[in-house]
VEXDO-905237 format. One record per atom (N, C-alpha, C, O): x, y, z. Coordinates in pm, whole numbers, plus 50000, padded with zeros to 5 digits. Example, Ala and Ser with C-alpha at 12.3 -4.5 7.8 and 13.67 -1.06 7.14 Angstrom:
<ketors>
513194943150780 512304955050780 513204967050780 514244966850846 512854977550708 513674989450714 512905000350787 513415011450804 
</ketors>
This chain:
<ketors>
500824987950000 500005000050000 500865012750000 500525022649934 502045012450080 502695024650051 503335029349919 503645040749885 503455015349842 503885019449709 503315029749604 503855038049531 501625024749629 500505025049570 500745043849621 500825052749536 500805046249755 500585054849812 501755068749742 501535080849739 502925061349696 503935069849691 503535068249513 503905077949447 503055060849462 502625063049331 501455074549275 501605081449174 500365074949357 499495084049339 500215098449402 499565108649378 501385100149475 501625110249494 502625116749354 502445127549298 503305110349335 504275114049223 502955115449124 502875127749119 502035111249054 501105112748916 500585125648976 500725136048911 499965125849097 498995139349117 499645145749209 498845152249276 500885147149251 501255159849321 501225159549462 501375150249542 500975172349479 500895177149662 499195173149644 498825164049719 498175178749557 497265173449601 496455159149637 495325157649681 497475149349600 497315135749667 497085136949818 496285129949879 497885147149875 497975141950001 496925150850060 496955149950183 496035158750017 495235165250048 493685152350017 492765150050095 493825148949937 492905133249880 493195120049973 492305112150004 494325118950006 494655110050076 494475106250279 494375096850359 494535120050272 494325128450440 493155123150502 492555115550426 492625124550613 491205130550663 490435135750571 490895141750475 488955133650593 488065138850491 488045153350519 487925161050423 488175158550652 488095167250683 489185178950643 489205191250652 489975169850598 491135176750514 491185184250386 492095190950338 489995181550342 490035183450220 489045196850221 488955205450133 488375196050338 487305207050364 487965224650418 487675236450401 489005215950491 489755232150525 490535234750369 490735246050327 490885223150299 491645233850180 491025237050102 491465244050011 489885233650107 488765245150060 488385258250081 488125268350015 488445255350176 488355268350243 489455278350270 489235290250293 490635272650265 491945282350252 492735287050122 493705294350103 491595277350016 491305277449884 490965293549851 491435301749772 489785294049963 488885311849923 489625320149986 489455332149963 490325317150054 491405329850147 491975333950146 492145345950165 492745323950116 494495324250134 494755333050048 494045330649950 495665346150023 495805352049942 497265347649865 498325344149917 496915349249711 498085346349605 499275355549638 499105364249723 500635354049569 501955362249533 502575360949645 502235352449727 503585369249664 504995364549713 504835373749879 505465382049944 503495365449889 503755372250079 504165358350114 504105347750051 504735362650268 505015356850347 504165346850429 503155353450456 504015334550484 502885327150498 503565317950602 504625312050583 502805317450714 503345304550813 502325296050837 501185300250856 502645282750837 501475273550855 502165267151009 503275262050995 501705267051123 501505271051229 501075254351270 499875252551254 501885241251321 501445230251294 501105225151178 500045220051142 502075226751123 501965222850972 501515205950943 501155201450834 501605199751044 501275182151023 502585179050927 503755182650944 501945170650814 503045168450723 503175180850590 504005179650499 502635187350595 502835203050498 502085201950395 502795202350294 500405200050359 499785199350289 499445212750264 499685219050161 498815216750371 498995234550322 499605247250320 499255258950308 500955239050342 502415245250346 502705246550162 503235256050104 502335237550118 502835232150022 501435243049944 501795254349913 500465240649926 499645248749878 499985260949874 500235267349772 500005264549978 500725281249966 501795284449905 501775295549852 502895277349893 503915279549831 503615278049647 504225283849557 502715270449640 501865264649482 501595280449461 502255286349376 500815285949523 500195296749501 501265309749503 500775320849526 502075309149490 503375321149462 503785323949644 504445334049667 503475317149737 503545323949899 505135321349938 505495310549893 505925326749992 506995324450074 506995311950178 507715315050273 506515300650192 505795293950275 506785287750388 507505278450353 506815290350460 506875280050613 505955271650703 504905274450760 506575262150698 505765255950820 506475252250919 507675249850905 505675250851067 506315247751144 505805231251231 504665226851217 506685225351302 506365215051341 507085212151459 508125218551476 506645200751575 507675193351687 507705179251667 508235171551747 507075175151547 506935159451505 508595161351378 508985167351277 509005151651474 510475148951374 509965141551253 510195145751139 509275130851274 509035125251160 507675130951016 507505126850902 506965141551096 505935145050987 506925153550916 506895154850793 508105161451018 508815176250936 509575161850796 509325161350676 510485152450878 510825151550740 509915143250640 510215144750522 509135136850661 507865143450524 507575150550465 507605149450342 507335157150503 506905174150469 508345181950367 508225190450279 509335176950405 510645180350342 510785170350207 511265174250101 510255156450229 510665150550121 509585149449998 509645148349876 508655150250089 507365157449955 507665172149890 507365175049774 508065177849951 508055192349907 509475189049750 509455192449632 510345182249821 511795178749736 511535172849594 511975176149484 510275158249651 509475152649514 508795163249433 509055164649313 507955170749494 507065180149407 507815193149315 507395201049231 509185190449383 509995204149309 509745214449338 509905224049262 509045215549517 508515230749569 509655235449606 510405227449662 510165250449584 511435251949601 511195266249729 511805267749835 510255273749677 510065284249845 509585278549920 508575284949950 509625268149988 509535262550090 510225260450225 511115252150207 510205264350348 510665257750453 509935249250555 508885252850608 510595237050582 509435233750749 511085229650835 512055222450814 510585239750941 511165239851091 511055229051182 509965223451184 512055224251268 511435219751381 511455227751469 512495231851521 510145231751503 509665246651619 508415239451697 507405234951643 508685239351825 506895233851971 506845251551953 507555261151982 505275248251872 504555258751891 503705261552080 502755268552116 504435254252139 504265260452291 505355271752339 505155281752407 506855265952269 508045278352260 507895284252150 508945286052088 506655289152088 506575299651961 507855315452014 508485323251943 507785314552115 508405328852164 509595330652155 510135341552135 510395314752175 511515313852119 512395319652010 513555323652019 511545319051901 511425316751776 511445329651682 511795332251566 510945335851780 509965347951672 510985356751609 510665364551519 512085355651648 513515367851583 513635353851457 513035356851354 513995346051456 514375334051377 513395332951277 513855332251164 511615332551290 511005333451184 510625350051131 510385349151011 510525360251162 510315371051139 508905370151115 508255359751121 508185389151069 506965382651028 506235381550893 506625383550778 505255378350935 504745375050845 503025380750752 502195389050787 503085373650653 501185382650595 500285378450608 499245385050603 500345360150638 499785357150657 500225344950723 501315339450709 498735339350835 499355329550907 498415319650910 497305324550931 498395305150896 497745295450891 497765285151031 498785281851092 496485281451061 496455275351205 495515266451193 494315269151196 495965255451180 494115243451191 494425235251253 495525230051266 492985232151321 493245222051448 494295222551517 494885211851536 494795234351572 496125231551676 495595234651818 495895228751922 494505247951797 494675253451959 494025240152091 494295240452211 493165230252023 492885221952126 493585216552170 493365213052286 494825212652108 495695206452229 496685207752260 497685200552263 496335223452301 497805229352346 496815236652483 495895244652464 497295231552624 496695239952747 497175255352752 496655261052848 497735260852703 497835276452690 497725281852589 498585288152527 496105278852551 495665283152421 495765301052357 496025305552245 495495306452469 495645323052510 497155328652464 497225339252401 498665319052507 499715321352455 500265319752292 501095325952226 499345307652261 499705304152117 499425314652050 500375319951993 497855321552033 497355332552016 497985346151968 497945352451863 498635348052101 499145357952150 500975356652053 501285368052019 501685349952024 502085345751940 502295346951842 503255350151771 501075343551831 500675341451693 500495359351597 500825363051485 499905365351700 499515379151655 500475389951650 500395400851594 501795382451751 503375389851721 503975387951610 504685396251553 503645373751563 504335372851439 503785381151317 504535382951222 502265387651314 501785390351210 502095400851205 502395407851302 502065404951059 502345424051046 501085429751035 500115422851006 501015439951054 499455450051055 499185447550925 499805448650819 497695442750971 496895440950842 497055428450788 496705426050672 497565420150860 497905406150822 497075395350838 496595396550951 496535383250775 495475380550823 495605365150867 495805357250775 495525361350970 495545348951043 493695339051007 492515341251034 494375329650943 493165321050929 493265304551026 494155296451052 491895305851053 492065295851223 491225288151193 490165291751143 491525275951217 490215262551243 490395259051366 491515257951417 488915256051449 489395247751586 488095239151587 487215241751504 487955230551665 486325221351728 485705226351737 486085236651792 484365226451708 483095236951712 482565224051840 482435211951823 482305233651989 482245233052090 480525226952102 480015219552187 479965233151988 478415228852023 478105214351923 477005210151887 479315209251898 478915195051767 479215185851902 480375183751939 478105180751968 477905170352089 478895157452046 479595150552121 478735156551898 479135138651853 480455141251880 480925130051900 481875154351901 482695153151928 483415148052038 484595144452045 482365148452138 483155146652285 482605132252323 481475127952348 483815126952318 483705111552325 485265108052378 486255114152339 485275098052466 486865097352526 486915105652637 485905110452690 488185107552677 488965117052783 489945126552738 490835124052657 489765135452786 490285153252710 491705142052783 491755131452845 492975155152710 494425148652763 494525160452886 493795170252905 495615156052956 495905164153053 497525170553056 498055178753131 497985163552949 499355164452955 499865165952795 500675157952747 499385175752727 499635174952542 500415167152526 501625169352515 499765154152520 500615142052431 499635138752331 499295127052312 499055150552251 498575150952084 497375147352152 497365135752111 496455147952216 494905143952224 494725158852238 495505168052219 493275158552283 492605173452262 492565174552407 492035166352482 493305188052452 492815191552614 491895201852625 491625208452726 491395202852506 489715210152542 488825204052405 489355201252298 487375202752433 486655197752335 486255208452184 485835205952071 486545217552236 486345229852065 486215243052162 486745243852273 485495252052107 485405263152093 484005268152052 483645259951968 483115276552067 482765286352034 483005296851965 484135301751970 482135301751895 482835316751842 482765327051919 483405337051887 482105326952017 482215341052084 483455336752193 483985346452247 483915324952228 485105322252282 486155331252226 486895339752277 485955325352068 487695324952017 487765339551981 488805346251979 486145345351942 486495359651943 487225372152066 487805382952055 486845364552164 487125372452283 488705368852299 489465378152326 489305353452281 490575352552249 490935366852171 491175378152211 490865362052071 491545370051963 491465385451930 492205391851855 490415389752000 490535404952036 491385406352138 492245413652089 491815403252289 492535402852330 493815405952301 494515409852395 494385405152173 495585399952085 495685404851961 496365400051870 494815417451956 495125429151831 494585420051687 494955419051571 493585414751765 492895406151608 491425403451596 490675397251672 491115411551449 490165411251442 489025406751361 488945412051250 487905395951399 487335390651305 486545393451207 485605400951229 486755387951073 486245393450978 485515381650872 485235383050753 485375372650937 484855360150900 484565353350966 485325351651062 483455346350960 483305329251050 482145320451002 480935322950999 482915308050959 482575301450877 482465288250964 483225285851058 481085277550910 481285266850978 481905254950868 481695257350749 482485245350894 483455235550824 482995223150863 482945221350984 482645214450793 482355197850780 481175195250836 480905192750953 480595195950754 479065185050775 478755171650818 479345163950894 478165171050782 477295157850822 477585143350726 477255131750751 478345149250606 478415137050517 479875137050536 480315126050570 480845147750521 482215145650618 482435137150769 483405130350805 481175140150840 481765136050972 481645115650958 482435107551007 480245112550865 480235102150879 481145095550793 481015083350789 482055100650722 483325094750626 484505093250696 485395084850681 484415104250787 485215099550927 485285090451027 486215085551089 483505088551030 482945076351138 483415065951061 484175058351121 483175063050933 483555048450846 485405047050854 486145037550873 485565057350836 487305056950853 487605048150989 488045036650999 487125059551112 487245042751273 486795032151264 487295022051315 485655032551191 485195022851162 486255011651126 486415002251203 486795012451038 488025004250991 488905007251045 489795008250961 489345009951157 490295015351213 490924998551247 491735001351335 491014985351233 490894974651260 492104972851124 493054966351167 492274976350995 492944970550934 493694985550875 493104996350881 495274983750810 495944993050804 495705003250786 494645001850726 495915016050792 495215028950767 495235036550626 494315042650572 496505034450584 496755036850443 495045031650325 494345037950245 495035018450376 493805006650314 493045013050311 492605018150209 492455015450470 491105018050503 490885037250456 489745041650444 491595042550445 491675058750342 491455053850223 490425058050171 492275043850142 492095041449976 490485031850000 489985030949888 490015028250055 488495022450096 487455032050077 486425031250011 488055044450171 486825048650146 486905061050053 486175070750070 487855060249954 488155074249872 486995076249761 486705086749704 486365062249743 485305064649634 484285070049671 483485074349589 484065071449817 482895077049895 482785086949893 481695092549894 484265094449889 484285104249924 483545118749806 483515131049810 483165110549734 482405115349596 481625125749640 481725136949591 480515121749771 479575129149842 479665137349893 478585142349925 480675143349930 481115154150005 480495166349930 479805175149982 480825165449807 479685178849737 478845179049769 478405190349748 477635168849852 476435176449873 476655180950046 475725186650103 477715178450106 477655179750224 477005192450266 476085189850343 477135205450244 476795219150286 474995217050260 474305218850361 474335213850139 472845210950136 472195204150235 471145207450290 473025192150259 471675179450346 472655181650511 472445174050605 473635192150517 474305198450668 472995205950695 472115201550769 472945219750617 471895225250627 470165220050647 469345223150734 470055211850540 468465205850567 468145198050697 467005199050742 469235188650775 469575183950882 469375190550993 468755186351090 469955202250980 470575213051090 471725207551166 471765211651283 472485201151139 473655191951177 474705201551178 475155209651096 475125196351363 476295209051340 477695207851312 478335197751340 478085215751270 479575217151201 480695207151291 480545204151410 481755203251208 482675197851327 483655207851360 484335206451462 483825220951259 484965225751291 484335245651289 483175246851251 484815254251314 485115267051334 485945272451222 487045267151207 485675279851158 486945284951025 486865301351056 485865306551008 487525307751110 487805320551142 489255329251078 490465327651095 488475338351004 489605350550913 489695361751037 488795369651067 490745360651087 490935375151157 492445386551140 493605383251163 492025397651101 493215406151049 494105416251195 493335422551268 495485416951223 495895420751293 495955437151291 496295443651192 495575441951407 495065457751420 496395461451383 497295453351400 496715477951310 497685483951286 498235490751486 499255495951530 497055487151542 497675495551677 498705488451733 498945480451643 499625485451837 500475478651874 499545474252014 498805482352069 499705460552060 498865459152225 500465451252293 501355447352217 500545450452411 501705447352500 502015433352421 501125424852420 502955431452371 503485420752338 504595414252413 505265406152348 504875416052522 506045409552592 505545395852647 506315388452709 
</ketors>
């Protein structure tokens, strides 16, 4: 299967691995699809995983970085980028918990990319905060987190100790807004992300969670056909979102950054 796996990546690119991912994967690069702005700004992807939308941005003319504390996704992320012939590319090894470390070393930036990270990091308020040093005025930080009111999420035990589980179940928007004003940022979007025909392509994914994972992704890729109607029968349902998609632009004022 990995052959198979490293075959469909070489024929179709970086976007294999956007096809290959989580279903839910495919829903944020949609959505960072409508955002993300083109040409030669500067762009950090902020938990980059293995650099799917590291790699996008850089597709799109961006200066791209990503950052990571997984040794083994960064060099992924390096050797896909090497296959694809992405050449403005960097991925770091940077714990976006020591973002502060860092911030003379990455400089800033125009734009900043963040999905699914703040749940499982317990000083969600610092990442943030961070996050909004690195940006230049007028810069615009795009965020995914757990949408706090989708009940089917909270299942298991939150972590207590960030070893990659979620130490909070999502968010709200009037949460993350009150975050992020805090932090010279301001929202100018909010969007809900993955429906009802996503979440259950996810349920079939555990579902098979019993035989290799690579398999059980190429299993259910023909399914994944349906996802176009997801936003119609989300809506007719009233089924709530799994995720939060928030555009917020950094104020030209300066707020205490130490």
């Amino acid at each position: 299967m990995i052959y198979i796996k490293t075959f469909f990546l070489k024929i179709f690119g970086w976007k294999a691995t956007i096809m290959s991912g989580d279903p839910s994967t495919l829903d944020r690069w949609k959505w960072i699809r409508r955002h993300l702005q083109k040409g030669s700004l500067r762009t950090l992807d902020a938990g980059c995983g293995s650099g799917s939308f590291t790699m996008y941005a850089a597709k799109i003319g961006n200066i791209a970085i990503g950052i990571s504390h997984d040794v083994k996704n960064n060099t992924k992320a390096r050797n896909r980028a090497k296959m694809f012939g992405i050449t403005n590319i960097q991925f770091l090894l940077i714990d976006l918990r020591d973002l502060h470390l860092s911030t003379e070393q990455l400089g800033k930036f125009d734009q900043i990319i963040c999905m699914e990270v703040a749940e499982h990091i317990i000083n969600d308020k610092k990442l943030i905060h961070d996050l909004s040093f690195l940006l230049k005025p007028g810069g615009q930080l795009l965020l995914t987190v757990p949408n706090l009111n989708n009940k089917h999420i909270k299942n298991g035990e939150l972590s207590k100790t960030e070893d990659g589980g979620h130490v909070r179940w999502g968010y709200t928007f009037e949460e993350i807004q009150n975050i992020l004003n805090s932090y010279a940022l301001d929202i100018i979007t909010e969007e809900h992300l993955s429906g009802f025909i996503t979440q259950k392509l996810i349920r079939l994914l555990e579902l098979l969670g019993g035989i290799e994972s690579i398999k059980a992704r190429f299993l259910v890729l023909p399914f994944r056909v349906f996802q176009i109607f997801d936003f119609p029968i989300t809506k007719l349902l009233k089924y709530p979102s799994l995720s939060l998609g928030i555009i917020a632009i950094k104020r030209s004022v300066n707020f205490y950054e130490n």
